[in-house]
N, C-alpha and C positions, 0 to 999 in steps of 0.2 A: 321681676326676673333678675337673677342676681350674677354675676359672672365671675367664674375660679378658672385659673388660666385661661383666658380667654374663651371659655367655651359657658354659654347659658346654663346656669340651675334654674329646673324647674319647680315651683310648690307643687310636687304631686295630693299634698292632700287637698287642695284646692279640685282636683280630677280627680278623687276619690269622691270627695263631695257632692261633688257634681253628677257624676253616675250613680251616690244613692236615694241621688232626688230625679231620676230617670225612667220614666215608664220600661218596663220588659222590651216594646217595641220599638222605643228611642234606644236599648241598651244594643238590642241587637242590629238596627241599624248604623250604630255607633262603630259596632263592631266591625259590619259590613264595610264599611267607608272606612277605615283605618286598613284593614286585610288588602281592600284595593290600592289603596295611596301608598302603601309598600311596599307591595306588588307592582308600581307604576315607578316609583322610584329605585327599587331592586333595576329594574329594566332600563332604566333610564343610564344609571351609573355603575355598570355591572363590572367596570374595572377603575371606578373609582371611588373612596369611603362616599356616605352622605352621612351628615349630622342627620336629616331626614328619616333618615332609614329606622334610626335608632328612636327618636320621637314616636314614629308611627308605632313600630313595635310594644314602645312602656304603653302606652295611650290603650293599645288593643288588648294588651293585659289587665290596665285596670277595667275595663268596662266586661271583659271576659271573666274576671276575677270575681266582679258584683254579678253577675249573669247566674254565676256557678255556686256565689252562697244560697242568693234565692231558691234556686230550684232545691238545694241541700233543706232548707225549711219545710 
């Protein structure tokens, strides 16, 4: 992990990667467990930013993202 203004960059193709070696049912569970954890964290700091928030979000895209080419096949 590497840090530009103090704030973490993440390898997202490393999370690309890793969702396209993901069963359907790890992808959709994947999804399920990021959809709640920002939903937990929306609630938790709902008048204050979270790095968090933003995390869960990218993470639920990528694994949403592979979900959505396969079915496109």
């Amino acid at each position: 992990m590497n840090l530009h203004n103090g704030n973490s960059i993440l390898d997202w193709n490393y999370y690309e990667t890793q969702a396209k070696n993901m069963s359907e049912d790890q992808l959709k569970f994947a999804i399920e467990d990021c959809s709640k954890a920002l939903t937990s964290v929306k609630g938790l700091v709902a008048n204050y930013p979270c790095k968090g928030e933003g995390f869960y979000a990218d993470e639920l895209c990528v694994y949403s993202d592979e979900l959505r080419r396969r079915k496109k096949k």
